[in-house]
C-alpha positions as CSV (number, residue, x, y, z in Angstrom):
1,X,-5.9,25.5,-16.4
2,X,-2.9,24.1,-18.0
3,X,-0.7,21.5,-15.9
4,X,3.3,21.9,-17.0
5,X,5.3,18.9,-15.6
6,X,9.0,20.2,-16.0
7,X,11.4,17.1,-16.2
8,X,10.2,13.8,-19.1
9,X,11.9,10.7,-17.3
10,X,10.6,8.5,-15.2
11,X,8.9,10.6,-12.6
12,X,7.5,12.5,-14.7
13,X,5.7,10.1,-15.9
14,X,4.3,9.0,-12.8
15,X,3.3,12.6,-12.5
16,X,1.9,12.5,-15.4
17,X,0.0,9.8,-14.5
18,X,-1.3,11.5,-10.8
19,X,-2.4,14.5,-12.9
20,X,-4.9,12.4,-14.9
21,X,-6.2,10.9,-11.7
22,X,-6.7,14.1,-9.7
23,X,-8.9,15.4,-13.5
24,X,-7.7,19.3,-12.0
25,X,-6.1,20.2,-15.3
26,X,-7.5,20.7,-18.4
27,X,-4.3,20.3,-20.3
28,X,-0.8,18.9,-19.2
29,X,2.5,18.7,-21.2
30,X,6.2,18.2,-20.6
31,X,8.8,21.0,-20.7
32,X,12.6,19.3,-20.7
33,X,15.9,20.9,-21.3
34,X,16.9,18.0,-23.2
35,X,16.9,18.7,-26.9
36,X,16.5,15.1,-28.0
37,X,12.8,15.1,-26.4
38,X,11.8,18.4,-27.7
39,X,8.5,18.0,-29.7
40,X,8.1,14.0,-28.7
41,X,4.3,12.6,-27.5
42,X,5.8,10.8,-24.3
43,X,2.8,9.0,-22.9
44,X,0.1,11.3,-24.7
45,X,1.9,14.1,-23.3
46,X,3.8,16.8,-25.6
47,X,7.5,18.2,-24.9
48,X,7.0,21.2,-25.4
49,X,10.7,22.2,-25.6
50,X,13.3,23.9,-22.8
51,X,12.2,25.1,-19.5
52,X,12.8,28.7,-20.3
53,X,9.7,28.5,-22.6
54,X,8.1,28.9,-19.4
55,X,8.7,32.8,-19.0
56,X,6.5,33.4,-22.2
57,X,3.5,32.0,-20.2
58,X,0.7,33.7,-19.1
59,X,1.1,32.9,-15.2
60,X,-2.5,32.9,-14.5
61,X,-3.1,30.3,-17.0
62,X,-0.7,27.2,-16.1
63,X,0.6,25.5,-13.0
64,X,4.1,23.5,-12.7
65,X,5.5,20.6,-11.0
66,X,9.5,19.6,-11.1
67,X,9.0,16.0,-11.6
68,X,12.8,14.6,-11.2
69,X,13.8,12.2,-8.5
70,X,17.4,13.6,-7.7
71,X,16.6,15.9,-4.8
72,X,19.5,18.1,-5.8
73,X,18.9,18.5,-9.1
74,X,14.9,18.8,-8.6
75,X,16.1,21.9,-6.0
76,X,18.4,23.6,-8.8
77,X,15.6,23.6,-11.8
78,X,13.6,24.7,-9.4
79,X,15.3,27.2,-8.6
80,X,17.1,28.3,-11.9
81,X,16.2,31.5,-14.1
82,X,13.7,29.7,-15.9
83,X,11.6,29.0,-13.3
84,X,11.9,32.4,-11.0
85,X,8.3,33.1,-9.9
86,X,7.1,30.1,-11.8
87,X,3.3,29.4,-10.1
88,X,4.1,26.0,-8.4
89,X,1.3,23.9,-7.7
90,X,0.8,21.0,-5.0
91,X,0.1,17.6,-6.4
92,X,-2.4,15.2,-4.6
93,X,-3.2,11.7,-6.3
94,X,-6.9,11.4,-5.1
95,X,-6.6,8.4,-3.1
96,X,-3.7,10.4,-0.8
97,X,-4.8,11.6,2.5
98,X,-3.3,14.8,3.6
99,X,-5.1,16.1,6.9
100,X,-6.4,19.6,7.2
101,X,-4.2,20.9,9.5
102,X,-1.1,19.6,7.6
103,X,1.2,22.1,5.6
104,X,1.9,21.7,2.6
105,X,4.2,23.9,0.5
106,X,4.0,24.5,-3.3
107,X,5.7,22.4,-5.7
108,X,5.3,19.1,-3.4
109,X,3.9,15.6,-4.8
110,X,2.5,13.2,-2.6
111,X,1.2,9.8,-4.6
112,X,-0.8,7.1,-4.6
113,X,-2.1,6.0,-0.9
114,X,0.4,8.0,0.6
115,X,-0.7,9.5,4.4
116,X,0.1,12.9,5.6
117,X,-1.3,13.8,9.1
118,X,-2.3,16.3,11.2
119,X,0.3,19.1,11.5
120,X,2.7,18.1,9.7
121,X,5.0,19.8,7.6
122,X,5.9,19.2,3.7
123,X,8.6,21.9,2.2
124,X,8.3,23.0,-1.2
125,X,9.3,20.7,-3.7
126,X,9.1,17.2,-1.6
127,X,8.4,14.3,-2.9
128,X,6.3,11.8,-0.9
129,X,6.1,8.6,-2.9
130,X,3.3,6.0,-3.4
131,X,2.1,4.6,0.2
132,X,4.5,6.2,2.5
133,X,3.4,7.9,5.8
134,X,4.2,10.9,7.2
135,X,2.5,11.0,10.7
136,X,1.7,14.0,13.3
137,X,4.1,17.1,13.7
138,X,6.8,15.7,11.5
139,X,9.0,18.0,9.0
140,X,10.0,17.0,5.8
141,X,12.7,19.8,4.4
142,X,12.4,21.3,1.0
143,X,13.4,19.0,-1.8
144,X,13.4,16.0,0.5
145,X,12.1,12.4,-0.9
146,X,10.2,10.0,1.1
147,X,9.9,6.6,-0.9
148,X,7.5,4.1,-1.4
149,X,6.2,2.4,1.6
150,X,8.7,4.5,3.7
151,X,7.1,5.3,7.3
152,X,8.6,8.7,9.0
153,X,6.7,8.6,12.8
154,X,5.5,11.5,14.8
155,X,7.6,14.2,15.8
156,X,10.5,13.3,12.9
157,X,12.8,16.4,11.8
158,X,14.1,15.0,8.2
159,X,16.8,17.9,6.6
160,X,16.9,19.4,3.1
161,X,17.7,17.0,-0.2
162,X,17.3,14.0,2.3
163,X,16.5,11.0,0.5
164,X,14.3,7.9,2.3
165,X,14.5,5.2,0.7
166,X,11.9,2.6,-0.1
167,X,10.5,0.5,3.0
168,X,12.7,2.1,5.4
169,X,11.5,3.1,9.0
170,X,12.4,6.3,11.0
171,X,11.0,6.1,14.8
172,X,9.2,8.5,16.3
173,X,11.3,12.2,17.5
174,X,14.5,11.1,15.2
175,X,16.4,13.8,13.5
176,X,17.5,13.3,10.3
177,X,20.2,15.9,8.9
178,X,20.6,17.8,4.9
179,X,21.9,15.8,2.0
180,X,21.5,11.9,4.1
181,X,20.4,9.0,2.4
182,X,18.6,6.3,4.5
183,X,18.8,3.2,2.7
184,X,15.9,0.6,1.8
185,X,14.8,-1.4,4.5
186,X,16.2,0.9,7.3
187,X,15.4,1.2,10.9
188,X,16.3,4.8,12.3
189,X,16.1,4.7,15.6
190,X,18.8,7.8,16.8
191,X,19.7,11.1,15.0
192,X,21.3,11.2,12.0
193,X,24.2,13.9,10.5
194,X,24.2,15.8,7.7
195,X,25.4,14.4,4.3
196,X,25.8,10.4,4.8
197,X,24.6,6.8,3.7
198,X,23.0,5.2,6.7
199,X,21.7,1.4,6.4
200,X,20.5,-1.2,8.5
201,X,18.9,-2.9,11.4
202,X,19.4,-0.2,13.3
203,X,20.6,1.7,10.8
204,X,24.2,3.3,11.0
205,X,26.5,5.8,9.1
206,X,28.6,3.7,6.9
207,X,30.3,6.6,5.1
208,X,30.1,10.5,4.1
209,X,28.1,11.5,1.1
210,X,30.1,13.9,-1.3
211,X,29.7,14.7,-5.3
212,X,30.8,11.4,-6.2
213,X,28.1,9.7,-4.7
214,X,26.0,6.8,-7.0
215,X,22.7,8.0,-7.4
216,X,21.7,5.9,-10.2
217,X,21.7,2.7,-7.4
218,X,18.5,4.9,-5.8
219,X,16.9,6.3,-9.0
């Protein structure tokens, strides 16, 4: 079975990297819709070219991952033309522990030493970075990202394209809403709105998130 990681940057090089470790894949290359990687060994890894190379595949004979950090742009490759019915898989590093009677949708990640437990819920397409913990009952919405060393407690309800940033905390029964950024080193302790930037010790909305927001600071 062939492994296609769709997206050559950063994160998909850390995907890259999970892939190897999990050994499920006989194969793995990159597919990127930018030209100046076409046909470039990044890591040991081929680009093959643009995404839409992906409808000439035999379906039963690959598996795919988005592998880009923007949570909004990770949900509209994944959900472009190229990619309609793509076979999505779900991407464990091996030293991750996802309990049995957690669910887990297609397209998520979830890295190195990162905790998933019992009956909780991943959407499609989350990302749950290297070490963070998800415990019992919570929901993480499709296209969400929980960062490294980020700790979402039982009973958490975190929206669509919400980003978590690294080290932050979110207690136990919060409700985080679609499109929020919780900044690094956070303590959530109350319910959150949709689209804002929330920081601090307890963390509080310091101002609405729109299209000019700053990603790069994050990525």
């Amino acid at each position: 079975m062939k492994a296609v990681i769709v997206g050559a940057g950063a994160h998909g090089l850390v995907v890259l990297d999970l892939l190897r470790a999990s050994a499920e894949y006989d194969e793995i290359e990159f597919m990127d819709d930018n030209y100046k990687v076409w046909d470039k060994n990044v890591s040991g890894a081929m680009v093959r070219g643009a995404t839409q190379l992906l409808k000439s595949y035999d379906k039963n004979k690959f598996k795919t991952v988005v592998a880009i950090g923007h949570p909004m742009f990770r949900k509209r490759v994944a959900e472009s033309e190229n990619l309609i019915d793509a076979p999505f898989m779900k991407a464990y590093h091996p030293t991750a522990y996802v309990a049995g009677s957690a669910d887990v949708y297609d397209g998520a990640t979830v890295c190195a030493h990162a905790v998933i437990n019992s009956s909780a819920h991943i959407g499609k397409h989350v990302l749950i970075n290297n070490s963070a913990v998800v415990d019992h009952d919570s929901r993480i919405g499709d296209y969400a990202t929980v960062c490294p060393g980020a700790i979402i407690g039982g009973r958490v309800e975190v929206g669509e394209n919400s980003f978590i940033s690294m080290g932050s905390i979110v207690l136990s029964r919060v409700k985080i809403g679609k499109n929020v950024v919780i900044a690094a080193g956070s303590l959530v302790t109350r319910d959150i709105p949709d689209n804002c930037l929330v920081m601090g010790t307890p963390a509080r909305v310091k101002y609405e998130i729109d299209d000019n927001f700053d990603w790069q600071r994050l990525l």
